[in-house]
N, C-alpha and C positions, 0 to 999 in steps of 0.2 A: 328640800334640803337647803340648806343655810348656807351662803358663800360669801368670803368676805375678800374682797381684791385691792392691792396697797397697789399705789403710784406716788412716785414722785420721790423718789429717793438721789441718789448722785453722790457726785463730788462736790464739796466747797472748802473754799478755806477757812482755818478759824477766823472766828467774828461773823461768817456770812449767815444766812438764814436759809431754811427749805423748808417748804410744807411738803407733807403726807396729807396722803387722803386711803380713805378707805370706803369701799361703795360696796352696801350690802345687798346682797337680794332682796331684803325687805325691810321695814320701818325700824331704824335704828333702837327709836320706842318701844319696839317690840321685845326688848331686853333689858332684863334689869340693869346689865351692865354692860358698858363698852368700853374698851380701851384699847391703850398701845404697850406694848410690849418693848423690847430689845436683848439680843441676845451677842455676846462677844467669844468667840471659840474657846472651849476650856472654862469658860466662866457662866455664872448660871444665871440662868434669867430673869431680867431685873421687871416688875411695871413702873414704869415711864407715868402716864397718868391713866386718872378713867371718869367715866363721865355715868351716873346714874340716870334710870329715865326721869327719874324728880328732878334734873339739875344739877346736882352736888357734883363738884368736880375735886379730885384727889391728885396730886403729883408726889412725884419722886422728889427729897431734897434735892438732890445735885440738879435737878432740872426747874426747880419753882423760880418764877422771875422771870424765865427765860422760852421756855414752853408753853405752848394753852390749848388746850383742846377743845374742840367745838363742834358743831356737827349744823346741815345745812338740811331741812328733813326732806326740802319738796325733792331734794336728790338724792337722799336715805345716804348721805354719805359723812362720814366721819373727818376732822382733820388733823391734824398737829401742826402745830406753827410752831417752829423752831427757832428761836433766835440767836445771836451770838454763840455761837457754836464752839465747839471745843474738840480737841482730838480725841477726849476721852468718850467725845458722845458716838463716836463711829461703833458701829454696830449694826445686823438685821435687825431693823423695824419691822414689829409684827403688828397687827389688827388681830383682837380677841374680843369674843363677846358672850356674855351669859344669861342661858333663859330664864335662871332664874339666882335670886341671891342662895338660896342651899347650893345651889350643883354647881360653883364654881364656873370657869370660864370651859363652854364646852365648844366654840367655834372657833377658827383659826383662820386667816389667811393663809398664805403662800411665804410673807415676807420682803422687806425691800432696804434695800445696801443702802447705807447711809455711811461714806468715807469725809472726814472731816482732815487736811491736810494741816499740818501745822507752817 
């Protein structure tokens, strides 16, 4: 079974930066796709970015320039690099990932708080 576990979430203030990580049971590779998610109460759930096993990496507009995602393999773990932060990026961080490009994203994290103070 597939597990995917986020760290590193918190408090900062706008402008500051935080990484996420996410460490998967097994080789990131192993998926056509991985990414980050976010999810704000009452609002639906936005992808953040994602990262292909080919390389190709996709962002959200509101997050390009400022976000990057990238992954470390010998640790099978995922990251996000957050930069200048914003109050509107506060949200659950999630880790998703998919076996394959037809079946959508079929793994989930747990999720992790990300409060951006203004």
């Amino acid at each position: 079974q597939v597990q995917l576990v986020e760290s590193g979430g918190g408090l900062v203030q706008a402008g500051g930066s935080l990484r996420l990580s996410c460490a998967a049971s097994r080789s990131t590779f192993s998926f056509s796709y991985i990414g980050w998610f976010r999810q704000v109460p009452g609002k639906q759930r936005e992808r953040v970015a994602a990262l292909s096993s080919s390389g190709i990496t996709n962002y959200a507009d509101s997050v390009k320039g400022r976000f990057t995602i990238s992954r470390d393999n010998a640790k099978n773990t995922l990251y996000l690099q957050m930069n200048s932060l914003k109050p509107e990026d506060t949200a659950v961080y999630y880790c998703a990932a998919a076996r394959s490009t037809a079946s959508g994203y079929n793994y989930w994290g747990q999720g992790t708080q990300v409060t951006v103070s203004s």
